[in-house]
C-alpha positions in Angstrom: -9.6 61.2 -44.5 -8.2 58.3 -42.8 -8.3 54.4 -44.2 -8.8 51.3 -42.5 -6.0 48.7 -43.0 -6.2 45.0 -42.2 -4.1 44.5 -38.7 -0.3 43.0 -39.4 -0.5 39.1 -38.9 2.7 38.5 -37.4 4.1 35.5 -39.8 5.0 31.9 -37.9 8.5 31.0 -36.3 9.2 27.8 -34.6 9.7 29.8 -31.1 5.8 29.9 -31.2 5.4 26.3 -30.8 6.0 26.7 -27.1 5.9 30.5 -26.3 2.7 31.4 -27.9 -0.3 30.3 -26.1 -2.0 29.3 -29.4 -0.2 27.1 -30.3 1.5 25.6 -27.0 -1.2 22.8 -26.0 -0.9 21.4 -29.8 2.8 21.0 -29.2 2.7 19.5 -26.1 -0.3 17.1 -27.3 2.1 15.8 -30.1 4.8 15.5 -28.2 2.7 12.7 -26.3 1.1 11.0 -29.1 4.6 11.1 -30.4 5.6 9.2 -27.1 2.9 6.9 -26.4 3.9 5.6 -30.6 7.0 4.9 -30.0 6.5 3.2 -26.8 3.4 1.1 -28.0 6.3 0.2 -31.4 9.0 -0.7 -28.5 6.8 -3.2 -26.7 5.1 -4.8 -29.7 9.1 -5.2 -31.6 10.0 -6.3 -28.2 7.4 -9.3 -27.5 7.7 -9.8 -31.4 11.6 -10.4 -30.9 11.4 -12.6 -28.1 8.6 -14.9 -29.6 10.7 -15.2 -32.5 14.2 -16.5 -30.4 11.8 -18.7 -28.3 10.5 -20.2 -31.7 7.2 -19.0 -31.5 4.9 -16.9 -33.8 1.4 -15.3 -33.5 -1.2 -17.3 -35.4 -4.9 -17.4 -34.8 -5.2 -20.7 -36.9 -6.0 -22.6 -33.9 -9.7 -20.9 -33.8 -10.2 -23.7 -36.8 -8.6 -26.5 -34.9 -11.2 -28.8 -32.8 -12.3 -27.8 -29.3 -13.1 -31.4 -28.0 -15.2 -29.7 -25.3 -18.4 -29.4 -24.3 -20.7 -26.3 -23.3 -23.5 -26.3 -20.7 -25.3 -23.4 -22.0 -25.8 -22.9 -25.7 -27.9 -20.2 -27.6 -26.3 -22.1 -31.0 -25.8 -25.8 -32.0 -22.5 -26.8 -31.0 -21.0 -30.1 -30.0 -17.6 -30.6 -29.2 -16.6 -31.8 -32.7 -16.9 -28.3 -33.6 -13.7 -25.9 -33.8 -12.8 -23.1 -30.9 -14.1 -20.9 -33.2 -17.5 -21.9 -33.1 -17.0 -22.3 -29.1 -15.9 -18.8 -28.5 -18.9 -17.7 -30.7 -20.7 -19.8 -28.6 -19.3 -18.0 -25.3 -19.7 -14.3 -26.6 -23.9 -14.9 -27.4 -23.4 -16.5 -23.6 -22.3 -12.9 -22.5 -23.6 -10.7 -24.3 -27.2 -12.8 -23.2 -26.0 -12.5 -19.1 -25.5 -8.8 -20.0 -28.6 -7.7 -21.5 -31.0 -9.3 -19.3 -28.7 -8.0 -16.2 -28.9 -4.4 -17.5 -32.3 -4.5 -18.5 -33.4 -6.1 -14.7 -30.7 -3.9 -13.1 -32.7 -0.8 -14.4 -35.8 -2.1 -13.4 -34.7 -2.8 -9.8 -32.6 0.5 -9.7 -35.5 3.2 -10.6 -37.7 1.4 -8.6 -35.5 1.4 -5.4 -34.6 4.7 -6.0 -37.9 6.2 -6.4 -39.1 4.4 -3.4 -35.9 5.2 -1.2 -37.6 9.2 -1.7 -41.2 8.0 -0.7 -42.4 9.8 1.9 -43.6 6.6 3.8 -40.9 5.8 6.9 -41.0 2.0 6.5 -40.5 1.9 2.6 -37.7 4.5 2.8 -36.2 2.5 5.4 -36.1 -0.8 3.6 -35.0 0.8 0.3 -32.0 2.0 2.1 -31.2 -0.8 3.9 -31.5 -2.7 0.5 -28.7 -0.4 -1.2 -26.4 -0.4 1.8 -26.3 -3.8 2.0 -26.1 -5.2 -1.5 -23.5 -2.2 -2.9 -21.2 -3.0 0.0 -21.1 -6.8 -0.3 -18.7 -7.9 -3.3 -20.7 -9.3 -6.2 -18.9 -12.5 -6.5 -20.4 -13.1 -2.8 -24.2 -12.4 -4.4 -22.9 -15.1 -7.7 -22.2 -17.3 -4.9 -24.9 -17.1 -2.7 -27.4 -17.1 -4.8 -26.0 -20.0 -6.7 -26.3 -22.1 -3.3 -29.6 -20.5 -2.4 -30.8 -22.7 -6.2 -28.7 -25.9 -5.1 -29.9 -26.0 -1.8 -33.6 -24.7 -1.9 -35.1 -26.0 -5.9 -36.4 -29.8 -5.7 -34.2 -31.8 -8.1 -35.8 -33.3 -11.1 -36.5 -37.1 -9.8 -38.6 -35.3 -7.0 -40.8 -34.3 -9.5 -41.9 -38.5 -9.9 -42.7 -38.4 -5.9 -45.2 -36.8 -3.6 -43.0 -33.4 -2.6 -45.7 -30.6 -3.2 -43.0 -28.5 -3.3 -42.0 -30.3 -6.8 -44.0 -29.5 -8.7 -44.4 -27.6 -12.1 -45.3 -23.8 -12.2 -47.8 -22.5 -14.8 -50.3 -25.2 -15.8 -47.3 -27.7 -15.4 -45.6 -25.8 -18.3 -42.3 -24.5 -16.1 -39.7 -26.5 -13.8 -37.6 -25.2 -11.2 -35.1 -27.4 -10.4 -31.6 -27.3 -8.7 -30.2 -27.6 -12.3 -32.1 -25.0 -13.7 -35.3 -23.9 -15.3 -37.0 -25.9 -17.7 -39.2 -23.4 -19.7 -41.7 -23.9 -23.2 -39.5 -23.7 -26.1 -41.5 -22.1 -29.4 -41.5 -24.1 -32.9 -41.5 -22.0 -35.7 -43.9 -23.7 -38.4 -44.9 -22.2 -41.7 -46.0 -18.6 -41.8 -44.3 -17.7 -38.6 -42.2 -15.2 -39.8 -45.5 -13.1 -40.4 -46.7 -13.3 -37.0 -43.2 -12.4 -35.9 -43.5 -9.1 -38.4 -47.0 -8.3 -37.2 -45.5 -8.6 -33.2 -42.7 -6.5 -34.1 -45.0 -4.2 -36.1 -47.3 -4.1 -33.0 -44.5 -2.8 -30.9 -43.7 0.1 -32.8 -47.0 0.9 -32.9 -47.1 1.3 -29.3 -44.1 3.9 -29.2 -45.5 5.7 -32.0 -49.2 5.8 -30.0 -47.3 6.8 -26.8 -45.7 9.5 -28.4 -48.8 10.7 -30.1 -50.0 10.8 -26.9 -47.5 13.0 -25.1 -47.2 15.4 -27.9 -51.3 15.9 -27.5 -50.5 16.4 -23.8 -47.8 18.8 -24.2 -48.9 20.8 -27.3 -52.4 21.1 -26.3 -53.3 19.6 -22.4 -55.3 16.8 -23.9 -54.9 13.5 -22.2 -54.7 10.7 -23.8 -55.0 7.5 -22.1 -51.9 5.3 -22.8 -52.2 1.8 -20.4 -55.0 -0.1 -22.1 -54.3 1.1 -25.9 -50.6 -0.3 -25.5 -51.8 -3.4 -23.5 -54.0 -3.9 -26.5 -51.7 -3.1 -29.1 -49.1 -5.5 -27.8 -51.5 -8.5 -27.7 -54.5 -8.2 -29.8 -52.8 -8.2 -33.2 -50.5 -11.0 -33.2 -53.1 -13.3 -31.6 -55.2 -12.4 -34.1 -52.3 -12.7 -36.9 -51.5 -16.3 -34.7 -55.2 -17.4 -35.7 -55.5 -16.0 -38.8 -52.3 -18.2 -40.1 -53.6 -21.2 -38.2 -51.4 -21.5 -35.5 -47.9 -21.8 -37.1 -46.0 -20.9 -33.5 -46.2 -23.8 -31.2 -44.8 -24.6 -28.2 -42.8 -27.5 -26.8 -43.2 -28.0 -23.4 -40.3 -29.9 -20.8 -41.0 -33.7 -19.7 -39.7 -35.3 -17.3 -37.5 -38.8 -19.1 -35.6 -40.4 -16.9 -34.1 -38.3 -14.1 -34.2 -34.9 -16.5 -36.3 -33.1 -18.2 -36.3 -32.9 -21.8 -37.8 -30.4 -24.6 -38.5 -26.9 -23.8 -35.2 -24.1 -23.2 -33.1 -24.8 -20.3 -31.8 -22.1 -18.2 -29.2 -23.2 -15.8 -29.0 -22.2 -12.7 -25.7 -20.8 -12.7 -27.1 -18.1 -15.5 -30.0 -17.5 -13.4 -27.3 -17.0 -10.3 -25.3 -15.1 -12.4 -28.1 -12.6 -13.8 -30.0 -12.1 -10.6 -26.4 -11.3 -9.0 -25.2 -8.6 -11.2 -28.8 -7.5 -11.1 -29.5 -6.7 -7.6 -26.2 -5.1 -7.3 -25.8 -3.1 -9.6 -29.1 -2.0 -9.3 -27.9 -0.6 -5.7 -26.1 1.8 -7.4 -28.3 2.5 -10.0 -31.2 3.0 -7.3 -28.7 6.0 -5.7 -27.7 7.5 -9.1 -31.9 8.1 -9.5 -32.2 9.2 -6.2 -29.2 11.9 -7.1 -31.0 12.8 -10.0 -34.4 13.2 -8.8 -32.8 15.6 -5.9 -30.9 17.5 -8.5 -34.7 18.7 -9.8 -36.0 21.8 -8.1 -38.2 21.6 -5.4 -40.2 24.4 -7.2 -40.5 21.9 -10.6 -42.7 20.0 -8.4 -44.6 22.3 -6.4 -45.4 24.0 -9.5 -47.0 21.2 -11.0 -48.5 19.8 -7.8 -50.0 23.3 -8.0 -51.7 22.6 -11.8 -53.8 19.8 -9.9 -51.2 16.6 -10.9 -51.2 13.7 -9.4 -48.0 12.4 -7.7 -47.3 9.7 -10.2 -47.8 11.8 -13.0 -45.9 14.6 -11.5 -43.0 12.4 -11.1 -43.5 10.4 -14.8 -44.2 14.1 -17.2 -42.3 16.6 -14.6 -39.7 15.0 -12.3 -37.9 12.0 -14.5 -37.6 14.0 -17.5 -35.5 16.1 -15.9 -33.9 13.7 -13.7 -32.1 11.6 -16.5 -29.9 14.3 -17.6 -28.0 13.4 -14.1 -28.9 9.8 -14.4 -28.0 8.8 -17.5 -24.0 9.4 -17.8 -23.3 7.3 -14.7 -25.9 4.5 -16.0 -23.7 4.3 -18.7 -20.8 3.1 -16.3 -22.7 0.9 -14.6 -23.7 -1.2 -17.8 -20.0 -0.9 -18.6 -19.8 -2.4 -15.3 -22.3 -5.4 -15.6 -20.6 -6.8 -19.1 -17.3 -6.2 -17.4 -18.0 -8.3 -14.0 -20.3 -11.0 -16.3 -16.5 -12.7 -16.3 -17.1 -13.7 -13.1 -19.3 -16.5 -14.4 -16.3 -18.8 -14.4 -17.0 -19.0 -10.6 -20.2 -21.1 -11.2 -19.7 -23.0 -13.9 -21.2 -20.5 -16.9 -19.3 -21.4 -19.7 -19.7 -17.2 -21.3 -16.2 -15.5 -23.1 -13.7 -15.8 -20.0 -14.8 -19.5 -19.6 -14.2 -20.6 -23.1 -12.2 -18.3 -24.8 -10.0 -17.1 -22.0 -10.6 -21.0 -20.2 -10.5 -23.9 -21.9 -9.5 -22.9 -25.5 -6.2 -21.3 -23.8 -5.2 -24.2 -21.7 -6.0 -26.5 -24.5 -3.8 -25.0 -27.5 -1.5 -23.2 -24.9 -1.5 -19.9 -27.5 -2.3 -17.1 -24.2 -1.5 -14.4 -26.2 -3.7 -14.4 -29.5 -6.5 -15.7 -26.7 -6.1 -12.9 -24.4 -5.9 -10.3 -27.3 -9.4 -11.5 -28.9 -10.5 -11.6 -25.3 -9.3 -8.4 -24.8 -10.7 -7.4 -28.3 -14.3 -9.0 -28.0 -14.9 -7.1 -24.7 -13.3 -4.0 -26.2 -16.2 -3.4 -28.9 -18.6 -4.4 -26.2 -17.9 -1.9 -24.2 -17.7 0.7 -26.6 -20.8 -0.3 -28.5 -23.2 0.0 -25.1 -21.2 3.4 -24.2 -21.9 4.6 -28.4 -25.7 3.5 -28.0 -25.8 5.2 -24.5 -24.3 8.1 -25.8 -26.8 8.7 -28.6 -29.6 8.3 -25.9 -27.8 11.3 -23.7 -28.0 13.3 -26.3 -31.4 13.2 -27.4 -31.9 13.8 -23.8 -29.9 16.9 -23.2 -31.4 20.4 -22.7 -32.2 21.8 -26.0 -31.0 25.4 -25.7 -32.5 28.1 -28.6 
């Protein structure tokens, strides 16, 4: 009769640390955390050391101090009686704003462009290709540039609004103004009971993912098709105007004048944001546009033959069959180029936008000559940035990735 023993575990010696595979790549990984320590402790007791023989000390007590400087574009009160504080606040809302509407347009421009740069018409392909070719090879500082001139050179400046210049003249039923200094846009006034109208709006939007999913899961679990356009067009309007009538009106809207040689009243949006945005926009959407088109290629051709074969339409083919598919590849190299866009937004300094770089990393650092707490907060803001777009981003590619059994 034989027994079955456990097998002899050899016990641990400190040989193993770098003979035995198991435990080799932990040694070795220490060993460099060990070193990048101790060189991170030499550099920060070295720059502490010399601050303190040149007299000087690290203090961020200037962020309560006054700026005595003013800022062109401003998503908050401020007025330059308030402290550099307030007017580094003031320049992270500034980029984080240039960011998200460049990402969000960036996307728009990029899926379009590289859908189209696949369409089987010569003249569309053609154009789409010239459009990447040209815009991802030109540096984006030139785009910030020319675009800004394009909006100095081209829009009608306010006092030609009082003349006869048809081309000076107000967009919308006279409710927008294009003007070499900016756009002048209706500003909404939040009365009494428009925080329920907001609700309702925000209510109504949910509503429309929640339909839209009902609506694919009807398609995919049982080939019913549910039409999604029209319901969503009338989920996003029809309840808050009727919650906006239903509370009498409380959101108004405040509409630019001209006074003077400005306009006045509404929200200004200078040119050198709109430069700015459009800028980081088209480009990056050049690369965007080929990251879809690399995506869409890395789909079989037998995905869409296959559905083409069910009787699908081409649009719906590439909307249920393709683009599903396709973001797997598209998404982890989108995530780069948003990293990208908030990263080149502190090029704004070249035009005037007054965003982190230009107050923060500008004026505040000249002014109380401390370059080394402002370059660290600099450094810090646009740290968490980062890392916040690539965590959200992240969360996305998963819920995207091929769910195995």
């Amino acid at each position: 009769m034989t027994t079955l023993a456990d097998p002899h575990t050899e016990s641990f010696r400190p040989s193993m640390l770098l003979n035995d595979t198991r435990y080799r790549s932990l040694t070795f990984q220490f060993i460099a955390l060990v070193a990048i320590i101790a060189a991170m402790a030499f550099i920060g007791g070295n720059l502490v050391r010399n601050l303190t023989e040149a007299g000087l000390n690290i203090s961020y007590d200037f962020l309560g101090a006054q700026a005595g400087y003013d800022i062109n574009q401003r998503p908050i009160s401020y007025d330059s009686q308030d402290t550099h504080g307030r007017a580094a606040m003031v320049g992270l809302l500034n980029t984080l704003i240039v960011a998200f509407l460049a990402c969000v347009t960036a996307t728009i421009i990029g899926v379009l462009a590289g859908v189209l740069r696949l369409s089987p018409n010569w003249l569309v392909r053609k154009i789409m290709s010239f459009y990447v070719e040209i815009f991802r090879n030109v540096p984006v500082l030139i785009w910030i540039l020319i675009i800004f001139s394009i909006m100095i050179n081209a829009a009608p400046a306010p006092r030609d609004f009082r003349g006869d210049d048809p081309s000076a003249s107000m967009w919308l039923f006279d409710t927008i103004a294009v003007t070499n200094r900016g756009v002048y846009l209706p500003k909404p006034v939040w009365g009494s009971g428009s925080l329920l109208v907001v609700g309702v709006f925000i209510a109504s939007i949910i509503g429309i993912f929640m339909y839209r999913r009902y609506a694919r899961k009807q398609l995919y679990d049982h080939g019913r098709l549910v039409p999604t356009f029209w319901p969503s067009v009338a989920l996003f309007f029809v309840p808050v105007i009727l919650a906006q009538l239903v509370m009498g009106s409380p959101i108004s809207l405040e509409y630019p004048e001209l006074k003077g040689f400005n306009f006045r009243g509404g929200v200004t949006i200078l040119g050198s944001l709109i430069a700015l945005w459009f800028a980081l926009a088209i480009y990056t959407g050049a690369f965007i546009a080929e990251n879809v088109r690399a995506g869409i290629l890395a789909v079989s051709a037998g995905q869409t033959e296959a559905a083409a074969a069910l009787g699908l339409r081409p649009g719906r083919i590439m909307n249920l069959v393709v683009l599903p598919q396709a973001l797997r590849v598209i998404i982890p190299p989108l995530i780069s180029q948003y990293l990208n866009i908030t990263k080149n937004s502190s090029l704004a300094i070249a035009v005037g936008y007054m965003d982190l770089t230009g107050t923060l990393g500008g004026i505040t650092l000249l002014q109380t000559g401390r370059a080394i707490e402002s370059v660290l907060l600099l450094m810090l803001f646009y740290l968490i940035i980062s890392l916040s777009i690539s965590f959200i981003m992240n969360i996305y590619n998963n819920t995207m990735k091929l769910q195995e059994r």
